[in-house]
N, C-alpha and C positions, 0 to 999 in steps of 0.2 A: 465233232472233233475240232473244226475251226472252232468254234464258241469256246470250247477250253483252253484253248490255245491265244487267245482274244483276253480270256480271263486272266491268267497267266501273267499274261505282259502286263496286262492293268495292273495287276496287283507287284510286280516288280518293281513299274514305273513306279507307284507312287511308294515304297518302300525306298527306291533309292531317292528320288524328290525329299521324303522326310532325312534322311540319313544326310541330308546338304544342309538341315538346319542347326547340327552341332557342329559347331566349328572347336578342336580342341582351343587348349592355350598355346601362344606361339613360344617359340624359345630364344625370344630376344628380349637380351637384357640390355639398355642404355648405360645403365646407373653402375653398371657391373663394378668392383672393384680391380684395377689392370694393374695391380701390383705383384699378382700370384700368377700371370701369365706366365706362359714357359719364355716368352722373349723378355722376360724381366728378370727374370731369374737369372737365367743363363746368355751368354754371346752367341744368335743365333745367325750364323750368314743369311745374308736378304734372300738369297735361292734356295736354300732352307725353307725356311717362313714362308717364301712364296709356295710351294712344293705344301708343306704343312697345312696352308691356307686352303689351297684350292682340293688339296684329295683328302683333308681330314676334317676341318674345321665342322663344317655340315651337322654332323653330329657329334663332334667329340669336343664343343666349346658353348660358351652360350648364348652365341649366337648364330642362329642359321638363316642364310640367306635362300628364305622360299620361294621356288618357282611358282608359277599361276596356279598349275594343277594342281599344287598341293590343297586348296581348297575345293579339290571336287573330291568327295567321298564315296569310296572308302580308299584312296588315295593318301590322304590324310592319317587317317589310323594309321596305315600303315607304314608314312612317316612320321609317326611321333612316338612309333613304337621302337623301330631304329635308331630316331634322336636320344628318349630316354635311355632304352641301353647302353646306347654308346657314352653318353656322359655318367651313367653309372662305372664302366668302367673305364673311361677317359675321362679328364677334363682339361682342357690345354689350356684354359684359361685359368684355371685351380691350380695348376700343377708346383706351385709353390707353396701352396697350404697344405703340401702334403710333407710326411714326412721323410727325410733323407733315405730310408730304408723301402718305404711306399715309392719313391720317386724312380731308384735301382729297378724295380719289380716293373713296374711303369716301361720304365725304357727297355728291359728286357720283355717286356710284353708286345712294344711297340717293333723289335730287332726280329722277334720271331714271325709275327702275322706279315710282316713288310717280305722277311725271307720267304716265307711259305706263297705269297700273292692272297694270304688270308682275307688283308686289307689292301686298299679299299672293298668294300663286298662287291661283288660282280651286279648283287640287285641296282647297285649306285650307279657301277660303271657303265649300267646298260644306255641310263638316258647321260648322264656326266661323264662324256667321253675325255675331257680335260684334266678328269681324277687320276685315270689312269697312269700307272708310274712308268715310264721308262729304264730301261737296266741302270743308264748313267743319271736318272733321278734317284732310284734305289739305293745307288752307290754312296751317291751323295748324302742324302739321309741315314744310311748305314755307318757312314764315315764320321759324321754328325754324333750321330746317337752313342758310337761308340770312344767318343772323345771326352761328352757329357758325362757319360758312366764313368768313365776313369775319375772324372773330378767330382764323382758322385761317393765312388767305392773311397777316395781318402780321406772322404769325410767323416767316414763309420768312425 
């Protein structure tokens, strides 16, 4: 019994030791183009942006700023499977290349998951305690978001 159990670990241990040799791609761009940013777009109050920055940017821009552990695997995988999706369906840094009708859809995507506590994902909020929104952060990006749409919808 001990010996299989001896085996076991061996053969974990060195499964996850290889699994530390792929490191994905990171999701920082330098070179980025910051003309399509949503603060270039539109007039975004500094406590906005700052709110935007710290609970959403992570994955919904392209740039994320990685903690250490992100490089221990399968820690990894697991965020850059969060990062990809989120900028599939985010991109705050795009949000200008999208178009006026994409943008509406955007920010009522963004009205709904912030109402519901959809977003930030609670997997985030568990080690990023600073993500988390407070009711008068909600408000505030709420109040935000629905000021944007107005000068989104008379644009149609």
């Amino acid at each position: 019994m001990k010996k299989s159990i001896k085996k076991t670990f061996f053969i974990v241990l060195i499964v996850f030791l290889l699994m530390q040799l792929y490191q994905p791609a990171r999701n920082i761009n330098s070179k980025q183009d910051v003309t399509t940013d949503y603060t270039k777009v539109y007039a975004v109050p500094k406590n906005v942006e700052t709110i935007l920055r710290t609970s959403c940017y992570d994955c919904h821009s392209n740039n994320t700023n990685y903690p250490l552990y992100s490089y221990v695997q399968p820690v990894g995988f697991f965020m850059e499977s969060h990062i990809k999706e989120g900028k599939e369906n985010l991109n705050l840094n795009e949000f200008g290349s999208y178009s006026k009708r994409k943008q509406g859809n955007k920010l009522d995507r963004m009205l709904k998951e912030i109402k519901s506590d959809g977003m930030p994902l609670t997997s985030y909020t568990l080690i990023h305690k600073n993500a988390i929104l407070s009711p008068a952060q909600k408000n505030e990006v709420i109040n935000w978001i629905n000021k944007i749409k107005d000068s989104v919808s008379t644009v149609h």
